[in-house]
BALOBA-1460 file (C-alpha; in Angstrom, 3 decimals):
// residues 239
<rec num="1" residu="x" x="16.388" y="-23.543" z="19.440"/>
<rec num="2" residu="x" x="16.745" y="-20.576" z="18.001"/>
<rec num="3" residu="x" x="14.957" y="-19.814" z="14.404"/>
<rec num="4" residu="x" x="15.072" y="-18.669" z="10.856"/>
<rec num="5" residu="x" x="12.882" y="-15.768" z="9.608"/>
<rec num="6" residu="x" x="11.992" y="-16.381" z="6.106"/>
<rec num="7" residu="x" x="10.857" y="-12.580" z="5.739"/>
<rec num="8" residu="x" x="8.269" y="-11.956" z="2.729"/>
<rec num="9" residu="x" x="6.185" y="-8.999" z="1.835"/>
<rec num="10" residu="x" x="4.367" y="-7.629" z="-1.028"/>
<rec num="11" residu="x" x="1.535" y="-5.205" z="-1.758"/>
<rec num="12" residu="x" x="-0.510" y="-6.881" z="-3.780"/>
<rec num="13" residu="x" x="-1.579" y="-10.296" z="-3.840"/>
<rec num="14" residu="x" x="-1.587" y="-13.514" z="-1.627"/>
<rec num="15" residu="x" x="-0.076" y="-15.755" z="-5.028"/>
<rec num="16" residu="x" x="2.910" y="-13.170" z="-5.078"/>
<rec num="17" residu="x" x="4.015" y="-13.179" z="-1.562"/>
<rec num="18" residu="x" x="3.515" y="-17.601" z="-2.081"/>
<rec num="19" residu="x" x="5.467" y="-17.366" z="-4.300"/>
<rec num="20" residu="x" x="8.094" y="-14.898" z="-3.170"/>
<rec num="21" residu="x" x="8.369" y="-17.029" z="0.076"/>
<rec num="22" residu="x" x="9.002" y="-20.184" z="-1.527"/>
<rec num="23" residu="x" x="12.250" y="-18.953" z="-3.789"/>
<rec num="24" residu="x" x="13.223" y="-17.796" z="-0.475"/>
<rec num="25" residu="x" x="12.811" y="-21.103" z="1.545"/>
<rec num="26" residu="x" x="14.764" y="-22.236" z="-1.117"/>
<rec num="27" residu="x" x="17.381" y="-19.807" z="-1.272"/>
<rec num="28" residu="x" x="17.571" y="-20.611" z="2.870"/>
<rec num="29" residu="x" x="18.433" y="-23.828" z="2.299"/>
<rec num="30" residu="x" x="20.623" y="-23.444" z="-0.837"/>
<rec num="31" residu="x" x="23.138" y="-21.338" z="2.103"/>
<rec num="32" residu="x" x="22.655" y="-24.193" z="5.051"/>
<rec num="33" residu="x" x="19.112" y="-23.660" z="6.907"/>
<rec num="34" residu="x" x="16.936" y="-26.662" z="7.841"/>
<rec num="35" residu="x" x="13.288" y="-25.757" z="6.805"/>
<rec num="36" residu="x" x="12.112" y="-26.909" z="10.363"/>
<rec num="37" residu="x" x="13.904" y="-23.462" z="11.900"/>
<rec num="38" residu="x" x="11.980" y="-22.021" z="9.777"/>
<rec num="39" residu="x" x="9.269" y="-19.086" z="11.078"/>
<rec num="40" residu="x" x="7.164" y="-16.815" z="8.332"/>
<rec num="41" residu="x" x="6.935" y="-13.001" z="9.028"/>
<rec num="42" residu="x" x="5.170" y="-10.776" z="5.968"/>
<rec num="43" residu="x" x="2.105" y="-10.115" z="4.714"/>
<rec num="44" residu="x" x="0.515" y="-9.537" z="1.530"/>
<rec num="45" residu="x" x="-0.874" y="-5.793" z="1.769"/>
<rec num="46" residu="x" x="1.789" y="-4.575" z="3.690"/>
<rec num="47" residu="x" x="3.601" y="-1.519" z="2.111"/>
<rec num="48" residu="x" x="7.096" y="-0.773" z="2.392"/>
<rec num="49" residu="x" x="6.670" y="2.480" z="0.271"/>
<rec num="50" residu="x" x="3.512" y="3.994" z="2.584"/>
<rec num="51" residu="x" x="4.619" y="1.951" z="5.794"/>
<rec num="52" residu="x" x="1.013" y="0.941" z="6.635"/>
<rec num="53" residu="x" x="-0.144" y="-0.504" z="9.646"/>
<rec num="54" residu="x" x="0.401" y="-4.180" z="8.120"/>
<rec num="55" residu="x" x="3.976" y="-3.142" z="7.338"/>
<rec num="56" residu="x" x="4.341" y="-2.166" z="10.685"/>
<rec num="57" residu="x" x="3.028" y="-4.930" z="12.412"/>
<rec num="58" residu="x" x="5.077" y="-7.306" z="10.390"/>
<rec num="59" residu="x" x="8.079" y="-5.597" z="11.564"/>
<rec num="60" residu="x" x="7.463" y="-5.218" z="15.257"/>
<rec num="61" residu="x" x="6.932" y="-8.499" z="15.479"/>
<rec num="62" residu="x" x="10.480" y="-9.203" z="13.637"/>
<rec num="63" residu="x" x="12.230" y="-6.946" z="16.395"/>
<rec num="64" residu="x" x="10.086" y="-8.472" z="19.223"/>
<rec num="65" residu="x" x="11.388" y="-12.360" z="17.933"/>
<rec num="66" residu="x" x="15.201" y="-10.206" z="17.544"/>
<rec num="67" residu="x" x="15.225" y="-8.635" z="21.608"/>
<rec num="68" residu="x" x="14.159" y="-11.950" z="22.680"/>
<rec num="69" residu="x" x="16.968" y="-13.914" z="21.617"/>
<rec num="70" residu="x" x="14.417" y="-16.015" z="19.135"/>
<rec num="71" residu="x" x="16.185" y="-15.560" z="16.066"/>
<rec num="72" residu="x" x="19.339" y="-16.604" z="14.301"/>
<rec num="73" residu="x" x="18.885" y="-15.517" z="10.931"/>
<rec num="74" residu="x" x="16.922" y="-13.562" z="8.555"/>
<rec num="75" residu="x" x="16.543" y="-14.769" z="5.104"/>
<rec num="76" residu="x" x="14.906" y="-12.335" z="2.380"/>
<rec num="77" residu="x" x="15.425" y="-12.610" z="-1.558"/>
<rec num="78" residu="x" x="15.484" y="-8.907" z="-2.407"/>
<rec num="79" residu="x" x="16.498" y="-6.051" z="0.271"/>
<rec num="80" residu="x" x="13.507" y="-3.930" z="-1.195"/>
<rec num="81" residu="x" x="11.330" y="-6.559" z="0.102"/>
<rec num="82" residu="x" x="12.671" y="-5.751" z="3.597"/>
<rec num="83" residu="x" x="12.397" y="-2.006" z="3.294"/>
<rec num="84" residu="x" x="11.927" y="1.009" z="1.160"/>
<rec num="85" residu="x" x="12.848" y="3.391" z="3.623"/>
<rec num="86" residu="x" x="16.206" y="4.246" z="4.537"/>
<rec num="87" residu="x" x="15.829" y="5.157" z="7.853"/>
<rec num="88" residu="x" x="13.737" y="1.842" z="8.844"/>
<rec num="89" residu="x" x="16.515" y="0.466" z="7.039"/>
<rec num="90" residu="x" x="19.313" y="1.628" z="9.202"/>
<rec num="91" residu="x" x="17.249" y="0.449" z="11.966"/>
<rec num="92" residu="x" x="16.750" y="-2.864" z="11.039"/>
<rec num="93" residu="x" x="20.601" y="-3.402" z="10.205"/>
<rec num="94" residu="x" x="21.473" y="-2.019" z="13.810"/>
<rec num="95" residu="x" x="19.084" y="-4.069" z="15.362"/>
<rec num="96" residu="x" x="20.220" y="-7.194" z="13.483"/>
<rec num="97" residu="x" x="24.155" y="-6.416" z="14.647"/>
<rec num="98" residu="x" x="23.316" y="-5.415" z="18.117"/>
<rec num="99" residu="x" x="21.687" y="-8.991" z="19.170"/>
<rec num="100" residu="x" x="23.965" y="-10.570" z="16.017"/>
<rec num="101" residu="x" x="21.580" y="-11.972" z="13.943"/>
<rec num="102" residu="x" x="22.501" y="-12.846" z="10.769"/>
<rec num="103" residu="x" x="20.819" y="-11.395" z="7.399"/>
<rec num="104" residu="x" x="21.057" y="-13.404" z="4.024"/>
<rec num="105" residu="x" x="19.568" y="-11.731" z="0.831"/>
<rec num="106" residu="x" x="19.510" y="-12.915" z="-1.890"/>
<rec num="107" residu="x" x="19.733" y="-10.185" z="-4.676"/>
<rec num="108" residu="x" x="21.788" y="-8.589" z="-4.213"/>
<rec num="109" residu="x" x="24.073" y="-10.989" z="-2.421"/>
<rec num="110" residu="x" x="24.095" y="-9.620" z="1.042"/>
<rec num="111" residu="x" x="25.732" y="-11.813" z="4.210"/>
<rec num="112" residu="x" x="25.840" y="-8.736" z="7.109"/>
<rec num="113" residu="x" x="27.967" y="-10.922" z="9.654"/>
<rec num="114" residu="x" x="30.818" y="-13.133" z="9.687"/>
<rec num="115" residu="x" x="30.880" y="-16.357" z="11.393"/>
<rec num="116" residu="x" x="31.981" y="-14.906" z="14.202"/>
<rec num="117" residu="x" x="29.092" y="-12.544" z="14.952"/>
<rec num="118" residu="x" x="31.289" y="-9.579" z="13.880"/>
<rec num="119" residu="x" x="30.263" y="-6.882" z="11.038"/>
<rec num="120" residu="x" x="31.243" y="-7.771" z="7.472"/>
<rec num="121" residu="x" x="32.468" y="-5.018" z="6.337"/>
<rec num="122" residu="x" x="31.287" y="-5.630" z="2.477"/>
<rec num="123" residu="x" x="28.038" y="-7.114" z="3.974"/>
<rec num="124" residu="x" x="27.292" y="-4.193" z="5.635"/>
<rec num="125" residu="x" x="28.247" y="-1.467" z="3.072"/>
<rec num="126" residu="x" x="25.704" y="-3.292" z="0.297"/>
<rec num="127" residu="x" x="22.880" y="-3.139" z="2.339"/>
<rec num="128" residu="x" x="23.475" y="1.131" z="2.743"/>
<rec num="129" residu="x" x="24.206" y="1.387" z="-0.957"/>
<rec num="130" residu="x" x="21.082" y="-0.534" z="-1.243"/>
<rec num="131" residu="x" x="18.667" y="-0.071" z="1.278"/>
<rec num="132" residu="x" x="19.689" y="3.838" z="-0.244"/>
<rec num="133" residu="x" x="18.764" y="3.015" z="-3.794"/>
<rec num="134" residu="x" x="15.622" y="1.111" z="-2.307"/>
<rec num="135" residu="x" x="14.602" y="4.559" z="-1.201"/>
<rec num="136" residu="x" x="15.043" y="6.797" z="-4.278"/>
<rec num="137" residu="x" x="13.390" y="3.892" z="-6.218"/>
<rec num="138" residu="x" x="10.206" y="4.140" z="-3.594"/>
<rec num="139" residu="x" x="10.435" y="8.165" z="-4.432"/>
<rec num="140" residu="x" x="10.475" y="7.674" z="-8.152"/>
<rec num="141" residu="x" x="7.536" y="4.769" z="-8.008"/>
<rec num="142" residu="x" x="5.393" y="8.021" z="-5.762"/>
<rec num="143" residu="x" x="5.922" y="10.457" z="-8.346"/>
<rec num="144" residu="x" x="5.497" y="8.463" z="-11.209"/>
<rec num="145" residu="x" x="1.900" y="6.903" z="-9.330"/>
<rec num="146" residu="x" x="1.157" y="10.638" z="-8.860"/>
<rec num="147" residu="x" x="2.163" y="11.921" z="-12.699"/>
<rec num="148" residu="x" x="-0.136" y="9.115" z="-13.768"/>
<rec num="149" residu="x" x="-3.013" y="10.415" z="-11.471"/>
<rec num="150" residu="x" x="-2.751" y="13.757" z="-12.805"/>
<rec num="151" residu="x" x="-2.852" y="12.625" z="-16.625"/>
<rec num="152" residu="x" x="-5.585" y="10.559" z="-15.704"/>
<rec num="153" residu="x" x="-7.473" y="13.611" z="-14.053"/>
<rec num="154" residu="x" x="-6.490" y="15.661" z="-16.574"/>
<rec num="155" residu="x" x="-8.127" y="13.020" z="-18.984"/>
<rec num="156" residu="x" x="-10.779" y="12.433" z="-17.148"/>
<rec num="157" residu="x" x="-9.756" y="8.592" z="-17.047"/>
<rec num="158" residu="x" x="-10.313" y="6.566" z="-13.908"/>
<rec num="159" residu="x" x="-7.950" y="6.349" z="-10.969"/>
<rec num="160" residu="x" x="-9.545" y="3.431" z="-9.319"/>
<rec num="161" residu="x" x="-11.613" y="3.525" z="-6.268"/>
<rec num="162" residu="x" x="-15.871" y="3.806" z="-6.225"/>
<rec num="163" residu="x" x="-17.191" y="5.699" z="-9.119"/>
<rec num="164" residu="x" x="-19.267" y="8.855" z="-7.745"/>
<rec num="165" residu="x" x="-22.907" y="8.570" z="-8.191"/>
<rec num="166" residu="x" x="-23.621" y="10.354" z="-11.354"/>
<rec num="167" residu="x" x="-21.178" y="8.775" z="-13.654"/>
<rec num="168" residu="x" x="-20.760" y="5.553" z="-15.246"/>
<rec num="169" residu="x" x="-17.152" y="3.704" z="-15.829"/>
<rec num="170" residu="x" x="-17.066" y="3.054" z="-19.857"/>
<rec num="171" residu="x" x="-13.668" y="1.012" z="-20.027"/>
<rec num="172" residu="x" x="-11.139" y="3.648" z="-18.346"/>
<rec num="173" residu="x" x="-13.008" y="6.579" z="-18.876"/>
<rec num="174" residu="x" x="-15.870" y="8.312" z="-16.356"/>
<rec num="175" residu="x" x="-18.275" y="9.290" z="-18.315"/>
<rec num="176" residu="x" x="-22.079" y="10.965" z="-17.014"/>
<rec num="177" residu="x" x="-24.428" y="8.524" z="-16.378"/>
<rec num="178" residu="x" x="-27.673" y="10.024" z="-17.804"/>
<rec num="179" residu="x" x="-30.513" y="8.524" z="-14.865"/>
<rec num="180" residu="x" x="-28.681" y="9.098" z="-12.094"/>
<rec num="181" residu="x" x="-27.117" y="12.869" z="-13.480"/>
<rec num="182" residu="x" x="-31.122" y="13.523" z="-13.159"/>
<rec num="183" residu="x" x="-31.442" y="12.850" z="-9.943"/>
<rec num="184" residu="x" x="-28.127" y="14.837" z="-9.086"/>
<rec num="185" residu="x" x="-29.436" y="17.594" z="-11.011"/>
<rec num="186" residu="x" x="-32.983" y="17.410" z="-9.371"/>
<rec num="187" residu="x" x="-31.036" y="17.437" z="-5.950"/>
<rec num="188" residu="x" x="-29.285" y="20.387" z="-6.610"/>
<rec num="189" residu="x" x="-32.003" y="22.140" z="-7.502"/>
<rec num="190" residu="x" x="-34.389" y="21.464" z="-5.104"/>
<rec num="191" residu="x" x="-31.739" y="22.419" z="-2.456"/>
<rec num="192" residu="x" x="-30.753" y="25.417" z="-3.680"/>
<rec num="193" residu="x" x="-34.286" y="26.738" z="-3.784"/>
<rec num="194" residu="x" x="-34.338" y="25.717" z="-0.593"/>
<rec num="195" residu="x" x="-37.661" y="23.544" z="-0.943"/>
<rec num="196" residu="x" x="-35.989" y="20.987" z="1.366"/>
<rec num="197" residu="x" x="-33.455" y="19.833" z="3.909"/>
<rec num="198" residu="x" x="-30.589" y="17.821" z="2.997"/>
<rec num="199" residu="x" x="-32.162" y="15.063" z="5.892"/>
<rec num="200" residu="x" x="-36.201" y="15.889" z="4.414"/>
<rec num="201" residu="x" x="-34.522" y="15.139" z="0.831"/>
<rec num="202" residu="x" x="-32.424" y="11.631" z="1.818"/>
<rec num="203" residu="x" x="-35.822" y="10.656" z="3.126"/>
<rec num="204" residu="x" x="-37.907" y="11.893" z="0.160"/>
<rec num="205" residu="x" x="-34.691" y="9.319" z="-2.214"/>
<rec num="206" residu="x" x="-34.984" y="6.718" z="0.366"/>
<rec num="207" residu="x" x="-38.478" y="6.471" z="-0.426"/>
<rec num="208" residu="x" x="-38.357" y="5.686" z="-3.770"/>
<rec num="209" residu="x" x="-35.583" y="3.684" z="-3.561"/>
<rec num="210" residu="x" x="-32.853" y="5.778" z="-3.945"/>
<rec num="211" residu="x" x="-30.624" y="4.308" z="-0.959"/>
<rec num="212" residu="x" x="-27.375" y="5.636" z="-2.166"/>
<rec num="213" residu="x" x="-28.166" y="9.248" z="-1.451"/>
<rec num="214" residu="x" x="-28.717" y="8.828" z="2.691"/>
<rec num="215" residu="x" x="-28.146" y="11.839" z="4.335"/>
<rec num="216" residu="x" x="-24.275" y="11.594" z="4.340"/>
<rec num="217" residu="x" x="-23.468" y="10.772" z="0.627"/>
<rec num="218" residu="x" x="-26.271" y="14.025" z="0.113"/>
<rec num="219" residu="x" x="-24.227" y="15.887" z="2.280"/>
<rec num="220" residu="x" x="-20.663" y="15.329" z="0.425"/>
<rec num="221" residu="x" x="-22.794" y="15.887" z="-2.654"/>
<rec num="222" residu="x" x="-23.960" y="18.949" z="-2.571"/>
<rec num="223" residu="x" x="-20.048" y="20.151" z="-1.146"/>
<rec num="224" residu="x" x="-18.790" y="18.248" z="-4.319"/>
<rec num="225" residu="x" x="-17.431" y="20.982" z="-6.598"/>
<rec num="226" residu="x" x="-16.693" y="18.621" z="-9.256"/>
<rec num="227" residu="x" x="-19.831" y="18.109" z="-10.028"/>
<rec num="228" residu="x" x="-20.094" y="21.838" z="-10.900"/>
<rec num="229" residu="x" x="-16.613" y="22.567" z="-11.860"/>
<rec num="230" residu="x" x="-15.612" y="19.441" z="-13.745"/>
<rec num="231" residu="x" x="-12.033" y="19.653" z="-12.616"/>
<rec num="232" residu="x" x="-11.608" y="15.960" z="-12.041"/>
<rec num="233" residu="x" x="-14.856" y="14.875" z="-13.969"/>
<rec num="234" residu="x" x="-17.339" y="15.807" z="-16.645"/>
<rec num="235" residu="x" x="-19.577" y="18.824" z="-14.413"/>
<rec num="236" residu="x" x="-23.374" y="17.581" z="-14.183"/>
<rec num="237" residu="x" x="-23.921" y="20.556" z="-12.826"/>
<rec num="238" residu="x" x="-24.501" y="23.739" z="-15.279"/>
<rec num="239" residu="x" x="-23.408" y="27.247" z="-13.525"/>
């Protein structure tokens, strides 16, 4: 018996992509599927936009299920949850007509074959006009991601990910963290003298309890213009 592939992906979280698959199931059966042909392929994490490894995976094991004559239909509720790119697009829809599987979506209202395995003509012109307009939405959601980053350096605000040792997170802002900027200062001193190694200082932090600063995170320290320049963050640094 060949199944249904109730497809579902987001980027974000697990409740999202529950959620997402459930108006789908019911959207599947709304059209004529019985939920025990049903089989679940997406992932929460897996990005359309970047194409990550998750995204990836997802889809090779759609087209795996698709060449081995396992699938009937594909059932998704928006086309921008299938792709983002208009290439992988293209692909998808060729694969899908080659072995003639069917694709439902829901918004917009997409049906790519007739009932008699042949290409619907409308069917198949919504998904370009959308699967293109999936793409130049993915390019506007990148640059507007990347015009907030640069505000936000430009601002000194955070963009998410591990604050660098030195600074402190006050709401949205990085601001200097007054103990540890003493020990980034002391570091930068003593190297620059050249009183100690960067492996002889790790040690001498390590011993007093300092595990952050091992020999690596010294390393990428001390290369760290920011902390001299300031051009992302407040400098610590005085040149």
């Amino acid at each position: 018996m060949k199944k249904v592939v109730i497809w579902s992906r987001c980027s974000t979280s697990r409740q999202e992509i529950e959620s997402q698959r459930l108006e789908t199931e019911l959207y599947a059966m709304s059209i004529g599927y019985d939920k025990k042909d049903f089989v679940y392929i997406g992932s929460a994490g897996a990005s359309a936009v970047k194409v990550n490894e998750l995204y990836k995976r997802d889809i090779n094991e759609l087209y795996s299920m698709i060449e081995n004559e396992q699938v009937k239909a594909v059932i998704c509720w928006s086309l921008n949850r299938l792709s983002r790119n208009d290439v992988i697009a293209m692909e998808i829809k060729q694969k899908l007509i080659t072995y003639q599987v069917q694709l439902h979506v829901k918004e917009p209202t997409i049906t790519l074959l007739n009932s008699d395995g042949t290409v619907n003509t409308g069917g198949e012109l919504a998904f370009s006009l959308f699967a293109t307009m999936s793409k130049q939405q993915a390019e506007e959601l990148k640059s507007k991601a990347k015009r907030g980053k640069a505000r936000n350096i430009e601002n000194r605000l955070y963009n998410g990910g591990r604050v660098p040792y030195g600074y402190v997170l006050n709401g949205n802002k990085i601001e200097i963290d007054i103990p540890t900027s003493l020990i980034i200062k002391e570091a930068f001193e003593t190297f620059s003298r050249g009183g100690m190694s960067i492996r002889a200082l790790a040690r001498e932090y390590e011993s007093r309890g300092i595990n952050r600063l091992n020999f690596s995170a010294l390393y990428k320290m001390l290369l760290n213009e920011n902390y001299c320049n300031g051009s992302i963050y407040e400098p610590i640094i005085s040149t």
